[in-house]
Backbone as a printed PyTorch tensor [residue, N CA C, xyz], in Angstrom:
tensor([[[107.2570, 101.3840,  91.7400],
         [107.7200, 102.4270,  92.6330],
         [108.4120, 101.7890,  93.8250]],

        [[109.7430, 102.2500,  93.9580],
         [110.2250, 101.7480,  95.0690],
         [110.8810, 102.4290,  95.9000]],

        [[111.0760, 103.8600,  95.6660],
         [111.2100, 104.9720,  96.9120],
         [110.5090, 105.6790,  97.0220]],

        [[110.7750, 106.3730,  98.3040],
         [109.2070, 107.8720,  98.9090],
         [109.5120, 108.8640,  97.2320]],

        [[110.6000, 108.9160,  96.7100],
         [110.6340, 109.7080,  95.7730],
         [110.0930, 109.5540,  94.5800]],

        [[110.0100, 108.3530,  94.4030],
         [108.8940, 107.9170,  92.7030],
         [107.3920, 108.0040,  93.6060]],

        [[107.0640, 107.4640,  94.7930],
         [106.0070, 107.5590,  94.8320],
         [105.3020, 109.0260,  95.4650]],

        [[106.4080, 110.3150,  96.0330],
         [105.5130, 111.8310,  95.7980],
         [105.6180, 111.7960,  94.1670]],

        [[106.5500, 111.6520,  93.5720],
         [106.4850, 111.9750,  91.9880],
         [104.9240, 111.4720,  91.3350]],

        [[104.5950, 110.0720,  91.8020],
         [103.3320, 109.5170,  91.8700],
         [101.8470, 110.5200,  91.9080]],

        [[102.4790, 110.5700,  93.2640],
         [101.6830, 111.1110,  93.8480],
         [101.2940, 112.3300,  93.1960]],

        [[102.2320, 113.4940,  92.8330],
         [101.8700, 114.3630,  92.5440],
         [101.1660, 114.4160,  91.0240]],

        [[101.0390, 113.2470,  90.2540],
         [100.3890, 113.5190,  89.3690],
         [ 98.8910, 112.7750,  89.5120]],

        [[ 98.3730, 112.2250,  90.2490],
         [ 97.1970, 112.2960,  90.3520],
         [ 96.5530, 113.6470,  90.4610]],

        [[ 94.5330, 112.7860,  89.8770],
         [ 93.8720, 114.1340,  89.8410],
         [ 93.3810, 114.1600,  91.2680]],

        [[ 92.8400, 115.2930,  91.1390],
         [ 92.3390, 115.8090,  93.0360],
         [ 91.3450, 114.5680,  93.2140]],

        [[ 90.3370, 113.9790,  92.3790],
         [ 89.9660, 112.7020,  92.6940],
         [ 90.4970, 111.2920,  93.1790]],

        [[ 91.5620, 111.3350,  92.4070],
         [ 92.4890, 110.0280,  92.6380],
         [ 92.9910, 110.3490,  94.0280]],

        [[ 94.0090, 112.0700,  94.3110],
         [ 94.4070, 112.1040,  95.4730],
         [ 93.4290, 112.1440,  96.9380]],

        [[ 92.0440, 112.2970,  96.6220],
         [ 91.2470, 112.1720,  97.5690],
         [ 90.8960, 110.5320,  98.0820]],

        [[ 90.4860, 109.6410,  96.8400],
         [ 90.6210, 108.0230,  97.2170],
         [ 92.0290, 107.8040,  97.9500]],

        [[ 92.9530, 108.4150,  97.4310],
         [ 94.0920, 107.8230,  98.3830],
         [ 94.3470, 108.3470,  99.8180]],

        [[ 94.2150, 109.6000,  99.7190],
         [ 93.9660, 110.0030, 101.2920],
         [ 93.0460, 108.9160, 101.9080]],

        [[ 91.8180, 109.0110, 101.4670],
         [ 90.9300, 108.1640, 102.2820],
         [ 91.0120, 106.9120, 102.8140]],

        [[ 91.8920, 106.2030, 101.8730],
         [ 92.5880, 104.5920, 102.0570],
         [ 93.4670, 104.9920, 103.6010]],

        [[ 94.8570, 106.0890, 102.9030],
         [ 96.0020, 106.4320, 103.8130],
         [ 95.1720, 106.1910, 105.1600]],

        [[ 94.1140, 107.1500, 105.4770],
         [ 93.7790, 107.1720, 106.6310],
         [ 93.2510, 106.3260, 107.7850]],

        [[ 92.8210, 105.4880, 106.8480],
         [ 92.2310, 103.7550, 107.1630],
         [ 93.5270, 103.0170, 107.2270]],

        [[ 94.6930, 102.7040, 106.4610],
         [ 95.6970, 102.1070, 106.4330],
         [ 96.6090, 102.5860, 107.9430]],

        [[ 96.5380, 103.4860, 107.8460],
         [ 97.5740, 104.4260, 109.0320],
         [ 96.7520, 104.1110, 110.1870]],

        [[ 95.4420, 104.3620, 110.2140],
         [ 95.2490, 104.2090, 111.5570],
         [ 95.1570, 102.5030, 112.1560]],

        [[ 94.4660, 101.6310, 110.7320],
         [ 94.9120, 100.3480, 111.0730],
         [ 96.8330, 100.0340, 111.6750]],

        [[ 97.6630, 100.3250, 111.1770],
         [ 99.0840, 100.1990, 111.5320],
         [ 98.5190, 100.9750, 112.8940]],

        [[ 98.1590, 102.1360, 113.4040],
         [ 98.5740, 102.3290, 114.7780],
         [ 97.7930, 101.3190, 115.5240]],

        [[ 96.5190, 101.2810, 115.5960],
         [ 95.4950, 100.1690, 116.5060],
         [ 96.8090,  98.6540, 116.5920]],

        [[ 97.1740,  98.3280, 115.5600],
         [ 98.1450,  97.2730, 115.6380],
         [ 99.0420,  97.1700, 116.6590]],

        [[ 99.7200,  98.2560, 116.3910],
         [101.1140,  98.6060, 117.1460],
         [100.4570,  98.7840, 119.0300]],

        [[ 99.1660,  99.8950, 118.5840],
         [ 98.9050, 100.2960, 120.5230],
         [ 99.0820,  98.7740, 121.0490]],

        [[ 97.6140,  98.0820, 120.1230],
         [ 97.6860,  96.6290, 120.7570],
         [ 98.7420,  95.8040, 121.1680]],

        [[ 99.8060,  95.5990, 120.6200],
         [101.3030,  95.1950, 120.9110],
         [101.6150,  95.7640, 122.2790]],

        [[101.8510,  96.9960, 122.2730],
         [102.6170,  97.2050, 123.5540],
         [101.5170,  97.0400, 124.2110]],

        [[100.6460,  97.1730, 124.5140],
         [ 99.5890,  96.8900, 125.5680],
         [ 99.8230,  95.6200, 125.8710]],

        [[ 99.8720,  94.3200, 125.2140],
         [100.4010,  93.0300, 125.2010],
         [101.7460,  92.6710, 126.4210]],

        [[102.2530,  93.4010, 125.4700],
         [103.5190,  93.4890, 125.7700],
         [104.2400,  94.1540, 127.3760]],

        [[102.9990,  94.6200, 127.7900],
         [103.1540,  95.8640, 129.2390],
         [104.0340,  96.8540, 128.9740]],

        [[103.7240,  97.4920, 127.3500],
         [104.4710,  98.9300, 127.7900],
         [104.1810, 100.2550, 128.3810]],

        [[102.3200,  99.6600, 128.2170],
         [101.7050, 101.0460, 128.5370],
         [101.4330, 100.7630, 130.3430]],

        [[101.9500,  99.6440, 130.5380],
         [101.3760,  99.5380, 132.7550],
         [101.7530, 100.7130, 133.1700]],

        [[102.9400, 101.0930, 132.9660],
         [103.2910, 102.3660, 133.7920],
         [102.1850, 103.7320, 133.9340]],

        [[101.6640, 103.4110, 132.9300],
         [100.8370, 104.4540, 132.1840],
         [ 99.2770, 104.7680, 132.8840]],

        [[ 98.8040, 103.2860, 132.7800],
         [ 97.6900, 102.9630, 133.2340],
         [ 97.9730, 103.2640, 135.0640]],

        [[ 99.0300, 102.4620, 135.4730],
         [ 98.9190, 102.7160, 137.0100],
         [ 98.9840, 104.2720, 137.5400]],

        [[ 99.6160, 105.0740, 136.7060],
         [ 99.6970, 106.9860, 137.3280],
         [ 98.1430, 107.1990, 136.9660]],

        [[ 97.3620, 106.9250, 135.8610],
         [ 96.3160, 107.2670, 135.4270],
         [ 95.2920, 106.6690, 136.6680]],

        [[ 94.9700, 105.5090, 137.0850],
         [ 94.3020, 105.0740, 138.3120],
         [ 95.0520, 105.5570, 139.6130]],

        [[ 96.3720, 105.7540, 139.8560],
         [ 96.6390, 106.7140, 140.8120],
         [ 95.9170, 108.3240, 141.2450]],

        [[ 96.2790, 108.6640, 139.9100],
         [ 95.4920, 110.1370, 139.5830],
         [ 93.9110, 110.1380, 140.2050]],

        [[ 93.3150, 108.8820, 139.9310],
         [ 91.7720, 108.5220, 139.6760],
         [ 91.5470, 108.7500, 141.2910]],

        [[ 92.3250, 107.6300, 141.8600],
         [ 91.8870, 107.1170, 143.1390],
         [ 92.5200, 108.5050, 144.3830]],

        [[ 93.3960, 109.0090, 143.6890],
         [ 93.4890, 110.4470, 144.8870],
         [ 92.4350, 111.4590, 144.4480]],

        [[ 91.5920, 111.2660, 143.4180],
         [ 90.7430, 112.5000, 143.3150],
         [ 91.0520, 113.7850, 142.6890]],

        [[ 92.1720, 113.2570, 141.8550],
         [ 92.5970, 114.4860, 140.8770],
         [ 92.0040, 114.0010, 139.0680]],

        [[ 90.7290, 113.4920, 139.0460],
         [ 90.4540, 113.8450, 137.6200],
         [ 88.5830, 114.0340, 137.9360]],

        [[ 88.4900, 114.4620, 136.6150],
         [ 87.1270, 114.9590, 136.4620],
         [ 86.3740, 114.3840, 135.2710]],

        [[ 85.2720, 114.5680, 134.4650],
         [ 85.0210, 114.2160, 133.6490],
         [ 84.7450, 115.0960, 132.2220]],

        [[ 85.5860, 116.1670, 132.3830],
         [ 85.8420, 117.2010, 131.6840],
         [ 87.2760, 116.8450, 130.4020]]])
């Protein structure tokens, strides 16, 4: 399989068992790729901007623990 199109074609012939193991992988796989990626830009300082409004927010007394 070497496009998204053989592999829904794939896809769609699994049984609801098979498509449930693969969801379950997908979801482990996908969220491993994001943890990857956050970690990068965090590395990288893409999220500073982010973090400094968020401790801004903190330190004027506009958050809660809600």
């Amino acid at each position: 399989m070497r496009t998204v199109k053989e592999i829904k074609e794939a896809v769609a012939r699994l049984t609801n068992a098979e498509r449930s193991e693969l969801r379950e992988w997908f979801v482990e796989f996908d969220a491993a790729a994001w943890d990857l990626q956050f970690e990068a830009d965090v590395h990288a300082g893409r999220l500073g901007a982010l973090a400094d409004e968020a401790l801004a927010e903190l330190h004027a007394g506009r958050c809660n623990d809600r």
